[in-house]
BAZALO-489007 format. One line per field, with one value per residue (C-alpha): x, y, z; residue in one letter; chain. Coordinates in pm, 1 decimal. Each point is the difference from the previous one (the first is absolute). Layout:
// BAZALO-489007
x: (X_...)
y: (Y_...)
z: (Z_...)
rest: (A_...)
kette: (A_...)
END
This chain:
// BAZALO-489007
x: (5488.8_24.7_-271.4_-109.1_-91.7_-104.4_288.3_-126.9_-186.6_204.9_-112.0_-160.5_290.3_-66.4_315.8_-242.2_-249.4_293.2_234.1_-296.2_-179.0_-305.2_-57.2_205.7_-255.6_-277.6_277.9_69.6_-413.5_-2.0_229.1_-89.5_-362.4_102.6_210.1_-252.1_-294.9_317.0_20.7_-379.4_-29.7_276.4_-162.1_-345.7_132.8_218.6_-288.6_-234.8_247.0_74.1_-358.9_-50.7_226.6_-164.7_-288.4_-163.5_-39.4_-113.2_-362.6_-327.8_-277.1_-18.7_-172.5_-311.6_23.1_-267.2_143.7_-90.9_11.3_-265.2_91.0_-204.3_15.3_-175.6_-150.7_-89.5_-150.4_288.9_-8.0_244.7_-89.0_107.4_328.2_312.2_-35.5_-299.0_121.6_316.8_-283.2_-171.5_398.5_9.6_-293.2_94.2_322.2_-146.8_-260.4_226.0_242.6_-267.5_-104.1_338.8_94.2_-299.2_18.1_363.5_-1.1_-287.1_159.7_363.4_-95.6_-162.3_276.6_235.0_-156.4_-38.0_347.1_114.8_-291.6_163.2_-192.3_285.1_-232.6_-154.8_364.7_167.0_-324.3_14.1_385.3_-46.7_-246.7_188.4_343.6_-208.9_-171.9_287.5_285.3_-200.7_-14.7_-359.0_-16.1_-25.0_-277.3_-218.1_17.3_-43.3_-279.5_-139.0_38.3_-204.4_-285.9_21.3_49.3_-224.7_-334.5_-267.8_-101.6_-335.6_-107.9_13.5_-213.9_-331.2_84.5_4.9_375.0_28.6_-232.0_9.2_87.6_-147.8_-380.9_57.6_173.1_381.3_135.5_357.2_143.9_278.9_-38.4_-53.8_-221.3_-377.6_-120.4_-325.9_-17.0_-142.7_-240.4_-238.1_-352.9_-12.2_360.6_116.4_160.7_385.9_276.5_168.2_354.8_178.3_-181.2_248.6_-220.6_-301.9_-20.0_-327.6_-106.0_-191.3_372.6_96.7_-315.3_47.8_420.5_-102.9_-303.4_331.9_204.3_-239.0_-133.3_397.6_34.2_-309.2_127.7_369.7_-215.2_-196.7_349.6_137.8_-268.7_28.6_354.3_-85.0_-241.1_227.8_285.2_-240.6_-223.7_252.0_-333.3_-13.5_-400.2_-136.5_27.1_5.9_-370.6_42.8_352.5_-175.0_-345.3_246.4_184.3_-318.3_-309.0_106.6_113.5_-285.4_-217.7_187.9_-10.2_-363.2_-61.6_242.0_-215.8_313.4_-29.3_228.1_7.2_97.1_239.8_-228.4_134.2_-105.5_129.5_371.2_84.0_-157.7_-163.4_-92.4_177.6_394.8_224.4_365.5_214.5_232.9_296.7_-124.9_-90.4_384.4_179.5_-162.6_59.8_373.6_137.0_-202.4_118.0_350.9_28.4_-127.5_254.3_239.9_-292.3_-14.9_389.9_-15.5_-239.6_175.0_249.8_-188.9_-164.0_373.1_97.5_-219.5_118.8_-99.9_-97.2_-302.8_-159.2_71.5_-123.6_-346.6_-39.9_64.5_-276.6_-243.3_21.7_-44.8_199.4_-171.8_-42.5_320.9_101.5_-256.0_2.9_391.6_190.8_-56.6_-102.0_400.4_118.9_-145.7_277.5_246.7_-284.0_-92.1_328.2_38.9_-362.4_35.2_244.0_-253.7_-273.9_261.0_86.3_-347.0_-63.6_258.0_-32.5_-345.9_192.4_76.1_-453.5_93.4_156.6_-358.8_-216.7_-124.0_22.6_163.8_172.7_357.5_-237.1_-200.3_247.2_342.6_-171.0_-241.1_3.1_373.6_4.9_-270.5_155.8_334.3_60.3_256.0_93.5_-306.3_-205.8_325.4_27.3_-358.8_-43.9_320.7_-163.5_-375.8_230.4_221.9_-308.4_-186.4_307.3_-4.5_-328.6_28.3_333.3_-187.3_-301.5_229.1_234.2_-312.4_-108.1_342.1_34.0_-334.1_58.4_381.1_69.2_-12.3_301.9_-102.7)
y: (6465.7_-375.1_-208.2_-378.7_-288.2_-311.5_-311.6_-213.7_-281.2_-357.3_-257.8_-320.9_-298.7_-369.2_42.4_189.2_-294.1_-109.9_328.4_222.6_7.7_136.7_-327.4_-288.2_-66.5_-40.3_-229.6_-216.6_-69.4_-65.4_-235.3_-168.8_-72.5_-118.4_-250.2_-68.5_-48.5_-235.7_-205.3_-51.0_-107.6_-252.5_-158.9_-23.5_-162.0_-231.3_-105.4_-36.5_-189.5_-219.3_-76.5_-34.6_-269.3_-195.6_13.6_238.9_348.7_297.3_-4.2_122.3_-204.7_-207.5_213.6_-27.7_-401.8_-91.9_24.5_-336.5_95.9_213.6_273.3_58.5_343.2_218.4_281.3_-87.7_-299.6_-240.3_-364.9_-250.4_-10.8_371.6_129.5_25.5_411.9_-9.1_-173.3_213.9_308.9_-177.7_-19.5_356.6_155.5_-277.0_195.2_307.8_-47.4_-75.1_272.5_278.4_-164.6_-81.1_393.0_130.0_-193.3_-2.6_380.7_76.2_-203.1_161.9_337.1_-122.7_-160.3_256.3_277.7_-234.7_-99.8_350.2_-15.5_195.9_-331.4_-224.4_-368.0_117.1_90.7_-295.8_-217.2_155.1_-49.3_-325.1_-74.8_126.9_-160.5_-284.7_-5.4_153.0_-244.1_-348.9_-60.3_64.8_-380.6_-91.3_228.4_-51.0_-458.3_105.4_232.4_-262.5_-285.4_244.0_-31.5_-327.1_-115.0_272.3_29.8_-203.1_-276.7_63.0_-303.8_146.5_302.9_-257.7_-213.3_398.5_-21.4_334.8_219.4_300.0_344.9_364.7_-72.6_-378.8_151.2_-71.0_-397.8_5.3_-363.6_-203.9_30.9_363.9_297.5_31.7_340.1_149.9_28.2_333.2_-45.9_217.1_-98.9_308.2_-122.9_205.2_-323.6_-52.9_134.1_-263.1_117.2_-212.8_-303.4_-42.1_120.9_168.2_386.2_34.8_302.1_25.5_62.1_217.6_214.2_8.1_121.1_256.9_105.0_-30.1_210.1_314.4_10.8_49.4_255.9_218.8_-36.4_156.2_294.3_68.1_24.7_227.2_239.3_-9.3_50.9_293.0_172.5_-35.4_177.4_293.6_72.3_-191.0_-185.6_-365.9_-130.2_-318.5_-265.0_-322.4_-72.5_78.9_-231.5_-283.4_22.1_-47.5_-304.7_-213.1_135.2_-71.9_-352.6_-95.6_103.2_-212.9_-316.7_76.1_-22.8_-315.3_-165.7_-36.8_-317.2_-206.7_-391.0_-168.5_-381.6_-274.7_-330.7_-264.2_-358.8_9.0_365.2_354.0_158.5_310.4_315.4_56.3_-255.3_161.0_-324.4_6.6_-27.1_397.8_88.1_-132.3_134.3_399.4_-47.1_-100.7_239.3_273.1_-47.9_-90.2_301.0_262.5_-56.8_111.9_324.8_22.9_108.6_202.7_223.8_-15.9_167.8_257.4_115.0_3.1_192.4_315.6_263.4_16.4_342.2_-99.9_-135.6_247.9_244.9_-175.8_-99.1_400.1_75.2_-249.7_-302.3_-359.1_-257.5_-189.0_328.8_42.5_-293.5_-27.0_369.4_69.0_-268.8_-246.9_201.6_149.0_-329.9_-143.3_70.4_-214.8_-265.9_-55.6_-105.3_-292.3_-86.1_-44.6_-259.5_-222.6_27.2_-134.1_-282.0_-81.8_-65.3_-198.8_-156.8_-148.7_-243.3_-206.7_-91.0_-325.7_-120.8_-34.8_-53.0_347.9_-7.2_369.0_57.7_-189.2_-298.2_3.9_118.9_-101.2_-292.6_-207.9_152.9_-57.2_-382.2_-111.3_183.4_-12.4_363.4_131.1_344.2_86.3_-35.4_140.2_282.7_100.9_-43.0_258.4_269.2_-95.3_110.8_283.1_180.7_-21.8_131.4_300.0_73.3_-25.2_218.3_256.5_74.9_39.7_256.4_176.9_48.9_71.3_294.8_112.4_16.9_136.7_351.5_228.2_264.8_334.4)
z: (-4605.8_69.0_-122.1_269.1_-174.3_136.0_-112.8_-252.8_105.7_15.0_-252.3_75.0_14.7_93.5_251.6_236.1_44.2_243.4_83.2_49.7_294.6_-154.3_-157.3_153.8_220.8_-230.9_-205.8_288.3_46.6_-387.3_41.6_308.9_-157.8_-325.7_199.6_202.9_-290.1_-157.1_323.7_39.2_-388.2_68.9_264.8_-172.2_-321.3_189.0_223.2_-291.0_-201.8_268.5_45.8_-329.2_26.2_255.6_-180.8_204.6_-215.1_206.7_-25.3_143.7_-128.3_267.7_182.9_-155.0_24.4_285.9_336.8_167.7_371.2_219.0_205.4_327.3_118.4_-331.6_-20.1_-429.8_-197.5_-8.5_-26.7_-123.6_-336.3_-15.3_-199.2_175.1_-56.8_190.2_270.8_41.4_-10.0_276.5_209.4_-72.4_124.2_330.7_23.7_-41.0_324.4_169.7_-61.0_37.4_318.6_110.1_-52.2_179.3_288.4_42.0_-9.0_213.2_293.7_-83.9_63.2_291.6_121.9_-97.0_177.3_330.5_-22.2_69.2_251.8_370.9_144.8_130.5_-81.3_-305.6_-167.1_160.0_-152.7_-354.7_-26.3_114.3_-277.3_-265.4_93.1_-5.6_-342.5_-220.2_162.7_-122.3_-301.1_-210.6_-116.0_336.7_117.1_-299.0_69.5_390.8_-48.9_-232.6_238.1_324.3_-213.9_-106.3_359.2_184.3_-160.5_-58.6_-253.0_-178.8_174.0_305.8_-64.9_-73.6_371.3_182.1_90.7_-239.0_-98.8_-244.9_68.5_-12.6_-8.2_-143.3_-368.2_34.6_67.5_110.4_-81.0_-78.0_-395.4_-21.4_118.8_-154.0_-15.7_-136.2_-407.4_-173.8_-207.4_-206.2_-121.0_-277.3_-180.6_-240.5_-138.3_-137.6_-237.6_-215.6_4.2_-359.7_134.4_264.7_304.3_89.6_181.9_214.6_-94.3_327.0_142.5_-244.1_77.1_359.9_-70.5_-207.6_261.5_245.7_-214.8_-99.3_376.3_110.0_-331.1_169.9_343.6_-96.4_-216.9_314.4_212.7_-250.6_-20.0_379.1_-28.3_-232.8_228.7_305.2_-164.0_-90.2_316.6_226.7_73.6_-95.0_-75.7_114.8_-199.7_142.4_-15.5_-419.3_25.9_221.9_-255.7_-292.0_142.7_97.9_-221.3_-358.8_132.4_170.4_-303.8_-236.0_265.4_30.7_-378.6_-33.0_261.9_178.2_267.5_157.0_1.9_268.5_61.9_143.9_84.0_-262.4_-7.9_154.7_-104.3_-30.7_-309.3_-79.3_47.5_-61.2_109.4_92.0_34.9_264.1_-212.9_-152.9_384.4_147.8_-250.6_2.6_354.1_-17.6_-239.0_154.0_367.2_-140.3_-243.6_283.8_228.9_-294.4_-77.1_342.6_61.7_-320.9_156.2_313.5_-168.1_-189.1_304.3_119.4_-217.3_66.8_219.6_315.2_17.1_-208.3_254.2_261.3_-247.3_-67.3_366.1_62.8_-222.5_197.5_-199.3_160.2_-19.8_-271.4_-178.3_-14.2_-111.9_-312.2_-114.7_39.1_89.0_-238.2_-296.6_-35.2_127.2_-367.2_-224.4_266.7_2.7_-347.8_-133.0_216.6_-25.2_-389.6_78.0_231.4_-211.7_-285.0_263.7_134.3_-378.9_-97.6_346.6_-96.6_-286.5_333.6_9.1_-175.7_325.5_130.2_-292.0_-119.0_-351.1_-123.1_-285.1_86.2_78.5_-321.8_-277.3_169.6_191.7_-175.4_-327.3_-29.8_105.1_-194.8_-361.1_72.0_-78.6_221.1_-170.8_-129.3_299.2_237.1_-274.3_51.9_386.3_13.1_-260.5_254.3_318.0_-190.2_-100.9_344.5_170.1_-236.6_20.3_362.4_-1.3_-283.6_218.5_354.6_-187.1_-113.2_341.3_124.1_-245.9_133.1_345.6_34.1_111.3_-339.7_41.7_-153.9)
rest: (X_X_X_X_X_X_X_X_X_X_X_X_X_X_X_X_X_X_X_X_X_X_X_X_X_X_X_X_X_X_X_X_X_X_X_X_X_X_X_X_X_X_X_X_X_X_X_X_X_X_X_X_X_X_X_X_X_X_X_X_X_X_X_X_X_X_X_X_X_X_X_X_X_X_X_X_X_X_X_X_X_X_X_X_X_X_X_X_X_X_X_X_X_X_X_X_X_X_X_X_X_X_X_X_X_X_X_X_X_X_X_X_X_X_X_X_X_X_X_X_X_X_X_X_X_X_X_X_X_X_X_X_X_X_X_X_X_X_X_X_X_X_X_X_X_X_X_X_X_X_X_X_X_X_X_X_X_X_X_X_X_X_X_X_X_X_X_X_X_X_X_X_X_X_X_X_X_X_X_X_X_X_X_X_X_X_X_X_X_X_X_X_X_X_X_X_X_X_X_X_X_X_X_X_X_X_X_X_X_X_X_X_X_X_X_X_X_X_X_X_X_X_X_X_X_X_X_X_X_X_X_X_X_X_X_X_X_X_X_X_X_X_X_X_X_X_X_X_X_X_X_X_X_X_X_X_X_X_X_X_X_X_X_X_X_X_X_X_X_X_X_X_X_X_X_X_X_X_X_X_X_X_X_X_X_X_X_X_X_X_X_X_X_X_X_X_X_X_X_X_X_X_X_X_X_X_X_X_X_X_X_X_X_X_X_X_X_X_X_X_X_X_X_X_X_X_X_X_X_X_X_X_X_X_X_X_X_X_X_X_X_X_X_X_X_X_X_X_X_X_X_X_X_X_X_X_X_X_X_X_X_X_X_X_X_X_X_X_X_X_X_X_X_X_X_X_X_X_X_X_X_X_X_X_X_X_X_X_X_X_X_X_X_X_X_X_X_X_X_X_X_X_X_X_X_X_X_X_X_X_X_X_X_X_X_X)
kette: (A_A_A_A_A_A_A_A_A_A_A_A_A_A_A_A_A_A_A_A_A_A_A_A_A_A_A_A_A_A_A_A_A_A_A_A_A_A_A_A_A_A_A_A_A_A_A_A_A_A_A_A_A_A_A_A_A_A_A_A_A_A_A_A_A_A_A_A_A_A_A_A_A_A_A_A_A_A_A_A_A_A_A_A_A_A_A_A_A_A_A_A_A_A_A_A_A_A_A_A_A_A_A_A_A_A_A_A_A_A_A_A_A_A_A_A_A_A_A_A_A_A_A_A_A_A_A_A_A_A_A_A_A_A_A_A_A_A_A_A_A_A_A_A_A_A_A_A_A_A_A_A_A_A_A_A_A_A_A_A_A_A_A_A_A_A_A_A_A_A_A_A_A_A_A_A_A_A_A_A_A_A_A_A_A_A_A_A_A_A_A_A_A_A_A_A_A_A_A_A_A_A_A_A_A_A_A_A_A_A_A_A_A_A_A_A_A_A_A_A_A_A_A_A_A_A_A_A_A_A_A_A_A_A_A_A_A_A_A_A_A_A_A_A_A_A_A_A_A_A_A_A_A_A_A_A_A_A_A_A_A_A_A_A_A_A_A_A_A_A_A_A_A_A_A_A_A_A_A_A_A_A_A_A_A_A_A_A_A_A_A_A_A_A_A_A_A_A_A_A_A_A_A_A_A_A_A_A_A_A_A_A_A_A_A_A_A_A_A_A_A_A_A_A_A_A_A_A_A_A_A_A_A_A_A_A_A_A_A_A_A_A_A_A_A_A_A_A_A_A_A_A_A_A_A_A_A_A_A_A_A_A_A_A_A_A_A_A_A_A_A_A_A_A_A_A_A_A_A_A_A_A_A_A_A_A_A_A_A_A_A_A_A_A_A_A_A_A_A_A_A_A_A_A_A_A_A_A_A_A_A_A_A_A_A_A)
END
């Protein structure tokens, strides 16, 4: 009678970091990032000894020296005796308005577009290609100066608006002119006044109210769906619910607005220029317009492609089972075409972002303007300020790239 035993097990020898493939790959990325984390210490030391040598040690106080220049487009207390830091916040929150904006717009008309390019219409198809050969073939400099220069050159002066050669729009509460659009102002009589965020701005908590009003009223509406959901896959009968999902979206709102004594205030013409209300200058209004018509002709062939890339017989099946056309397209087509879309479209958000550095070429202050613009000429601080505009940009673009992968994950096909 013969008795198995399993061979003793090999000992652990430093030749199999290299010979053995159960570890040379884990070796090589060892390696390859202690090399790495050596090449990037190199090149801060010899930068900060060189600069130590000019005379110019890498430093960040300067930012809290007063700033000296005024920024016009705001949306917090700023003035020119404020810090440097303060006016780089200010650049930042410009960049990010525009990029939200930018995003929304440009991928609201690229879907559009998209789904009309593929349109069986001969002139509608022709039209959209036509558009978006046009916009992604020119360069995005170009359209932000010569969307700039329409309104400079098209609207009208405040001037005019006192002589009757203009007059303001919907009900006398919106002025289209040459410096900028003026738009109503909310206000609220009831204010349940301001956060002081480390002394470097102010949070209305009136707006943080009416987000978190925003946010529990969508929480309710999604428990309401569910229990719908829920009941449907019992009974097979779904209840009504859009009276309860409507009443959640508008009542708790217009509650809160009631009790802030919500109002709005409007622009009137005073002297040689409107006051009152919000003033979006036309360098904010030309460039959201730019980037978003030149970065949906780029969304706009992405979801060409996604709806491409679904099978035909989807359609033919959901037209057999009495869909429409439109039906089809927002309840089949373009939910599976997602996970083809999303990729690319995490790419032009990236660009539209980085695309709104380029507002300096018609005076909108963002963040390149303030920190890499101004900032940097008047203190002389190349790598600091260049240093912190790239960490500004790399952390938007993850954020941005974060949040899109999120929703990626959420919305491709789960295998089972």
């Amino acid at each position: 009678m013969s008795a198995f035993t399993d061979p003793p097990k090999e000992s652990f020898r430093l030749g199999m970091l290299i010979y053995d493939t159960r570890y040379r790959s884990m070796t090589i990325q060892i390696v390859a990032l202690i090399a790495f984390l050596a090449g990037a210490a190199w090149l801060v030391n010899n930068a900060a000894t060189n600069l130590a040598a000019l005379g110019k040690p890498l430093q960040f106080s300067f930012l809290w020296e007063p700033s000296g220049y005024d920024i016009n487009q705001r949306l917090i207390e700023y003035n020119s005796q404020s810090p440097h830091i303060r006016a780089a916040f200010v650049g930042l929150i410009n960049t990010l308005i525009i990029a939200v904006m930018g995003c929304t717009t440009a991928t609201i008309l690229g879907v559009i577009i998209g789904v009309l390019r593929l349109s069986k219409n001969w002139l509608v198809s022709k039209l959209m290609t036509v558009y978006i050969e046009t916009f992604r073939n020119v360069p995005v400099l170009l359209w932000i100066v010569f969307t700039m220069a329409i309104f400079i050159e098209t609207m009208p002066a405040p001037r005019e608006f006192r002589s009757g050669a203009a007059t303001m729009k919907l009900f006398d509460t919106v002025a289209f002119t040459n410096r900028g659009f003026y738009i109503p102002e909310p206000l609220f009589s009831n204010s349940l006044g301001n956060i002081d965020v480390f002394g470097a701005f102010k949070i209305s908590n009136d707006l943080l109210a009416v987000v978190a009003v925003l946010i529990i009223s969508f929480l309710l509406q999604r428990a309401v769906k569910r229990r719908a959901d829920k009941i449907q896959e019992a009974t097979g009968i779904r209840p009504v619910t859009w009276w309860q999902r409507i009443g959640l979206m508008f009542i708790p709102i217009v509650i809160l607005l009631y009790a802030l004594g919500f109002h709005l205030g409007y622009p009137e013409l005073k002297g040689f220029n409107f006051k009152g209300g919000i003033h979006l200058r036309n360098s904010l209004i030309s460039l959201w317009i730019a980037l978003s018509l030149y970065t949906a002709a780029f969304i706009a062939e992405a979801v060409r492609a996604g709806i491409m890339a679904v099978s035909k017989g989807q359609t033919e099946a959901a037209f057999a089972l009495g869909l429409t056309a439109s039906q089809t397209t927002n309840l089949v087509i373009l939910p599976q075409a997602l996970r083809v879309i999303i990729p690319p479209l995490i790419s032009q958000y990236l660009n539209l972002t980085k695309n709104s550095s380029l507002a300096i070429a018609v005076g909108y202050m963002d963040i390149t303007g303030t920190l890499a613009g101004i900032t940097l000429n008047q203190t002389g601080r190349e790598m600091e300020t260049l240093i912190l505009l790239m960490l500004v940009y790399l952390t938007i673009s993850l954020s941005i790239s974060s949040v899109m992968n999120w929703y990626n994950n959420s919305v491709k096909l789960k295998e089972r």
